[in-house]
C-alpha positions in Angstrom: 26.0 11.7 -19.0 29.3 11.2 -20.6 28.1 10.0 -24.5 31.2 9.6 -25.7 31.3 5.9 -25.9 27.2 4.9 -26.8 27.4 6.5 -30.3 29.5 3.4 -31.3 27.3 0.7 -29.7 24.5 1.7 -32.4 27.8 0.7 -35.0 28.0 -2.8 -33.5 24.1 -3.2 -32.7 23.9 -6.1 -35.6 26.7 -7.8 -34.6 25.2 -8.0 -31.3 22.0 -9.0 -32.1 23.3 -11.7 -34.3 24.5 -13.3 -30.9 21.3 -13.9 -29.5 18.1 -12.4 -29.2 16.4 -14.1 -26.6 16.0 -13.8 -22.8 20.0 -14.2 -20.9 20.2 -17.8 -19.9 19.8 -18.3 -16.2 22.1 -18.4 -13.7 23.1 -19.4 -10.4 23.3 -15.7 -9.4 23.1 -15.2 -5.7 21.7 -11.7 -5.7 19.1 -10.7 -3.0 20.2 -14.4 -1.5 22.9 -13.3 0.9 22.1 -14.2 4.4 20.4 -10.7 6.4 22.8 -12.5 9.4 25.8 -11.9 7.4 28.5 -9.7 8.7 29.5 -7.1 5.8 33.4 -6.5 5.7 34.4 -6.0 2.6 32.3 -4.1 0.1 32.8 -3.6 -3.9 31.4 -1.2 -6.2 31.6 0.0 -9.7 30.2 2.1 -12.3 30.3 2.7 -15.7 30.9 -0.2 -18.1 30.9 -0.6 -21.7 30.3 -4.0 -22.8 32.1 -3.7 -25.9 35.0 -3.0 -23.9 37.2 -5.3 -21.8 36.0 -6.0 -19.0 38.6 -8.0 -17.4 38.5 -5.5 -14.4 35.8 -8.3 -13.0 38.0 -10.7 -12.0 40.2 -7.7 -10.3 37.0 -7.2 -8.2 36.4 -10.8 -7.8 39.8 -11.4 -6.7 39.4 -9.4 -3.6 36.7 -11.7 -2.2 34.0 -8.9 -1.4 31.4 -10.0 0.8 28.7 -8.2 -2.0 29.1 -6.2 -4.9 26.9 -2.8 -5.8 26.3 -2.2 -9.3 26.1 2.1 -9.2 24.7 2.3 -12.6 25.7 2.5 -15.8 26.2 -1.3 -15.6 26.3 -1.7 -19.8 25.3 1.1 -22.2 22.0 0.7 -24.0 21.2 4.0 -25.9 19.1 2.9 -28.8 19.7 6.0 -30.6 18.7 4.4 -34.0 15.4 3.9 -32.5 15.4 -0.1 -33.1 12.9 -2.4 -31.2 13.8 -1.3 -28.0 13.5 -4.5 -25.8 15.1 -6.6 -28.3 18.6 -4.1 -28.4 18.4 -3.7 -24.4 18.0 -7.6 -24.0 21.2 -7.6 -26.6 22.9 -5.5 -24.6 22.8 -7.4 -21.5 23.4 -10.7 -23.6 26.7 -9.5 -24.2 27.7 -9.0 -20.3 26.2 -12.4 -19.6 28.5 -14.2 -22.7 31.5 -11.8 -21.0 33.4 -14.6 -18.9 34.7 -12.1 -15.8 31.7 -10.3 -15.8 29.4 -13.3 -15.2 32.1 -15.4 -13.0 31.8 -12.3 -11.0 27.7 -12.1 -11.2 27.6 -15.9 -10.6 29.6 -16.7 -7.7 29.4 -12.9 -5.4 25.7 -11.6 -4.1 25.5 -8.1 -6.4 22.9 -5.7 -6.2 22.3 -2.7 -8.3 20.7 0.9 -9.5 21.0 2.0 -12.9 22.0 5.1 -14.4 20.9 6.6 -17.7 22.9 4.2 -20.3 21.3 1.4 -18.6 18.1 3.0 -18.2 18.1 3.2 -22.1 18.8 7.0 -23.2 21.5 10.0 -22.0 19.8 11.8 -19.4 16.8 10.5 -19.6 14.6 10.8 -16.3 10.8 10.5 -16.3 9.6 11.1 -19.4 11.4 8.3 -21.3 8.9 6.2 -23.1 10.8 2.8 -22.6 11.0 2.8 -19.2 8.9 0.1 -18.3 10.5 -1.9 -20.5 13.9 -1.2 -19.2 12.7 -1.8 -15.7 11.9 -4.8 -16.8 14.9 -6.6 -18.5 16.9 -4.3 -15.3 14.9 -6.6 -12.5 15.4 -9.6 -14.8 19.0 -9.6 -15.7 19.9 -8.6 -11.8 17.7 -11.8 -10.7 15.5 -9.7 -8.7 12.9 -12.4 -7.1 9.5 -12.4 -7.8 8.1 -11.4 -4.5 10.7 -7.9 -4.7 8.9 -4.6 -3.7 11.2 -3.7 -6.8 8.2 -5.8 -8.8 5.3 -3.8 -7.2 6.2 -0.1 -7.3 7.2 2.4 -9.5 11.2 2.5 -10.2 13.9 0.3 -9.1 14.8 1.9 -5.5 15.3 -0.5 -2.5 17.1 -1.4 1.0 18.9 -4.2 2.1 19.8 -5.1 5.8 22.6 -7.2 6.7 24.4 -8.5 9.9 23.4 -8.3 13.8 22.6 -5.2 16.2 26.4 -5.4 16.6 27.3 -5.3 13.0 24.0 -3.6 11.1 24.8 -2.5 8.0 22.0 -1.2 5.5 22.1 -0.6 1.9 19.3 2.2 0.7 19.1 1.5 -3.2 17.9 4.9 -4.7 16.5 5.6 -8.3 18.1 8.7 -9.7 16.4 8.0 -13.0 12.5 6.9 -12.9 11.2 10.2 -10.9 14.2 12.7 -12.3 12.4 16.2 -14.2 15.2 16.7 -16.6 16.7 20.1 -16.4 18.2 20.9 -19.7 20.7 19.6 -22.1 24.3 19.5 -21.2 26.0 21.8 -20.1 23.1 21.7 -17.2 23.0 24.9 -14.9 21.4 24.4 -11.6 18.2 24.8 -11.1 16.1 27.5 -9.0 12.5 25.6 -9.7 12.1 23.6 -6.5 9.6 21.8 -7.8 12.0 19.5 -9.8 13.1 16.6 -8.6 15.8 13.9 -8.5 14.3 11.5 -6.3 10.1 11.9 -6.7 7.7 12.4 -3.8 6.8 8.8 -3.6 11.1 7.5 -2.9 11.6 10.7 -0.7 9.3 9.6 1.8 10.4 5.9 1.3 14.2 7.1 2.2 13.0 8.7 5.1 10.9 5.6 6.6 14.4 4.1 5.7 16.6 6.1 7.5 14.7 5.4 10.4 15.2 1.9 10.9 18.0 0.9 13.7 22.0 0.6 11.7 25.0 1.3 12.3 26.7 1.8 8.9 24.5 3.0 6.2 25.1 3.4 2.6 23.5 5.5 0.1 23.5 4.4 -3.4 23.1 7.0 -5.9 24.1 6.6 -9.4 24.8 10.5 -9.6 27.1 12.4 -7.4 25.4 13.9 -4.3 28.2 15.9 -3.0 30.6 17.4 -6.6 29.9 20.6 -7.5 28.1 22.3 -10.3 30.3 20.9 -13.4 28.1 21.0 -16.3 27.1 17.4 -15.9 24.5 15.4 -14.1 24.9 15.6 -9.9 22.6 16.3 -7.0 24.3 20.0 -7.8 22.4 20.7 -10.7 19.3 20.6 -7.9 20.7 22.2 -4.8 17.4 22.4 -2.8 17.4 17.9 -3.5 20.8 18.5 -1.8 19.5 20.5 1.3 16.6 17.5 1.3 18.9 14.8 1.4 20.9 16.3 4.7 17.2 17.6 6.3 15.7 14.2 5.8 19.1 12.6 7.6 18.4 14.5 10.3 15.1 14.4 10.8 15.2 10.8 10.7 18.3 10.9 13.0 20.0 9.0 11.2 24.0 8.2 11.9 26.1 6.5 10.1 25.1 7.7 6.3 27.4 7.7 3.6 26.9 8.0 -0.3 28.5 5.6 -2.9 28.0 7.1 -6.5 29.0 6.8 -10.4 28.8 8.1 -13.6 31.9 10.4 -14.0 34.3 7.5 -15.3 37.0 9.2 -12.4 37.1 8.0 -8.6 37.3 10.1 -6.1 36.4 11.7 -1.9 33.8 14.2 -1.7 32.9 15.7 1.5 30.1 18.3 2.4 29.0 19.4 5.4 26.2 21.3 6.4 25.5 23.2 9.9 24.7 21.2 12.7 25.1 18.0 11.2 28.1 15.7 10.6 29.5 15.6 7.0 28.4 13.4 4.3 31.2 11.6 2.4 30.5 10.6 -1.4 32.9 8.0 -2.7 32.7 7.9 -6.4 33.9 5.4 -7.9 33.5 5.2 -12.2 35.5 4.1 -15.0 35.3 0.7 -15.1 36.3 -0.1 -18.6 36.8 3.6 -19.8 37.8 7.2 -18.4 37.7 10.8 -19.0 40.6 12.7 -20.2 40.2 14.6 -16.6 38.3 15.4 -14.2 35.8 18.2 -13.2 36.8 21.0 -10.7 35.2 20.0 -7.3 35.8 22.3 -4.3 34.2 19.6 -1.9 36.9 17.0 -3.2 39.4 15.1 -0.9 42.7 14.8 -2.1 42.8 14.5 -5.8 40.4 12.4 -8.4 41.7 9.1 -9.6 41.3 9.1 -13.6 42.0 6.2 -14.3 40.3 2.6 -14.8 39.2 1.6 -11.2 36.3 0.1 -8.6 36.0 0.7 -5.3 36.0 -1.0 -1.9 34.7 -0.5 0.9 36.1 -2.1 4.3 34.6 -1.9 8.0 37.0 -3.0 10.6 34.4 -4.2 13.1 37.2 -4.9 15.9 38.3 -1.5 15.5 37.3 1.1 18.5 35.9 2.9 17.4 35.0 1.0 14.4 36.8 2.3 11.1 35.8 2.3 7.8 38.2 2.2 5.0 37.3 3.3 1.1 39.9 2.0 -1.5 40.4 3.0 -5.2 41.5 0.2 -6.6 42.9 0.1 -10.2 42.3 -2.9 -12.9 44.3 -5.1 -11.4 43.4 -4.5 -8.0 46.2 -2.7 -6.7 45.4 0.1 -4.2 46.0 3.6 -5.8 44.4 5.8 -3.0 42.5 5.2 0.5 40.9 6.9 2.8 40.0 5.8 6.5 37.7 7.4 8.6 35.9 6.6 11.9 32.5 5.4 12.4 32.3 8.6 14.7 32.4 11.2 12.5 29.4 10.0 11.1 27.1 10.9 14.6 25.5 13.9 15.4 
């Protein structure tokens, strides 16, 4: 979604590539290393970020200490619209974040882990068909330091889980992959569609979330690089496949699952969605986009809490473990770090 800014990177390609070619140099990243003991407090995301851009919204992020950071896709833009050697302009690409000095003090010293979205998978809206998408896979796993041993390495797409803290303090991280299984609908503007045989999330990852779901948390978070809860606006979301909506809550509650809320990307705004479906308890979507560039507006969304931030921002994501109940706070937070809106909810609402 949201081209506006790739046309230019094919412009600057040369320059890029002039830089260096060859693999990232290493790093003492320590993503997928954080301890599964740790205690999760203080959560940071972010979406949407052209490398060509300043990026000095990283040490913002750093500065507030997060405990990890989530990547929600869209992590550099890689269209290779001028159909060069694809691997060799996508390993560019993600030579230029490394050389970036807040984004890899950031990468380097705080556990991150990531999805991608369609600029990072290599093409606008893109989904299943894309012929590259091995090889995006690929220098994706590499550049995030995914280990060897990662069931990221051994299946199809990049979706995972993470599990962090005690009984007490369980906090899981379901990593989905909006792009690998996605049947692209149309060209934008996309209308919704009434085929329920296309999907967002692919048979294989549905029945993978749902094997998720079931395992024992108390706070889990949904990554999706898309937003699950916006309305219909002309762009990619869940909305553009309402029966993948309807999924999402029936698989929740089949699998019993409390605690679930979305973090998402890709409309370069923030903002508080909130959708509710009979006989369950609501699911919140916290967008949070636009971290080096913004829309002019933002999209009508009737399920929207408040109003949408459009402005350069990341988001955090606090639990108050001493809290009783226990509370979790969601922060926009702007370049510098400053806290432009917030909402607080209780671990309660999200039960059955």
């Amino acid at each position: 979604m949201k081209n506006l800014f790739y046309l230019s990177l094919a412009a600057l390609f040369f320059s890029a590539c002039s830089t260096s070619n060859t693999p990232a140099p290493s790093t003492n990243n320590p993503n997928d290393t954080l301890g599964a003991s740790t205690t999760l407090t203080h959560i940071a995301i972010g979406s949407c970020c052209n490398q060509y851009l300043n990026m000095s919204i990283f040490k913002a992020i750093k500065n507030k200490n997060p405990d990890l950071y989530i990547a929600l896709g869209d992590n550099m833009y890689a269209d290779n619209i001028l159909n060069l050697d694809f691997a060799s302009f996508m390993q560019s690409q993600y030579n230029l974040l490394t050389n970036n000095y807040d984004f890899n003090t950031l990468k380097t010293s705080i556990p991150c882990v990531a999805t991608w979205d369609d600029h990072d998978y290599g093409k606008n809206n893109a989904g299943a068909e894309f012929t590259y998408k091995l090889t995006a896979k690929d220098k994706f796993l590499n550049f995030w330091n995914v280990p060897a041993n990662s069931d990221r390495r051994t299946h199809e797409g990049v979706y995972t889980s993470y599990m962090y803290g005690d009984a007490s303090h369980a906090v899981q991280i379901i990593v989905l992959d909006c792009r690998n299984f996605l049947n692209v609908i149309s060209s934008e503007p996309i209308s919704p569609t009434a085929d329920t045989n296309k999907t967002i999330l692919g048979a294989t990852q549905w029945a993978w979330l749902k094997q998720e779901l079931q395992k024992p948390a108390l706070v889990r978070i949904v990554v999706s690089s898309t937003q699950l809860c916006t309305e219909r606006n002309g762009w990619e979301a869940w909305a553009n496949y309402p029966h993948e909506i309807d999924r999402f809550f029936r698989t929740v509650k089949e699998a019993n699952a409390e605690g679930v809320f979305v973090v998402s990307g890709d409309v370069h705004y923030a903002e508080f969605s909130k959708r509710t479906k009979v006989g369950q308890y609501p699911i919140y979507d916290f967008t949070s986009s636009g971290l080096t560039h913004t829309e002019n507006g933002a999209s009508v969304n009737q399920y929207r809490e408040g109003s949408a931030y459009v402005n350069l921002n990341f988001g955090m994501i606090n639990i108050d473990w001493n809290a009783s109940p226990v509370t979790i706070t969601w922060d926009v937070c702007d370049n510098v770090g400053t806290v432009k809106q917030q909402k607080v909810i209780s671990l309660n609402e999200l039960k059955f």
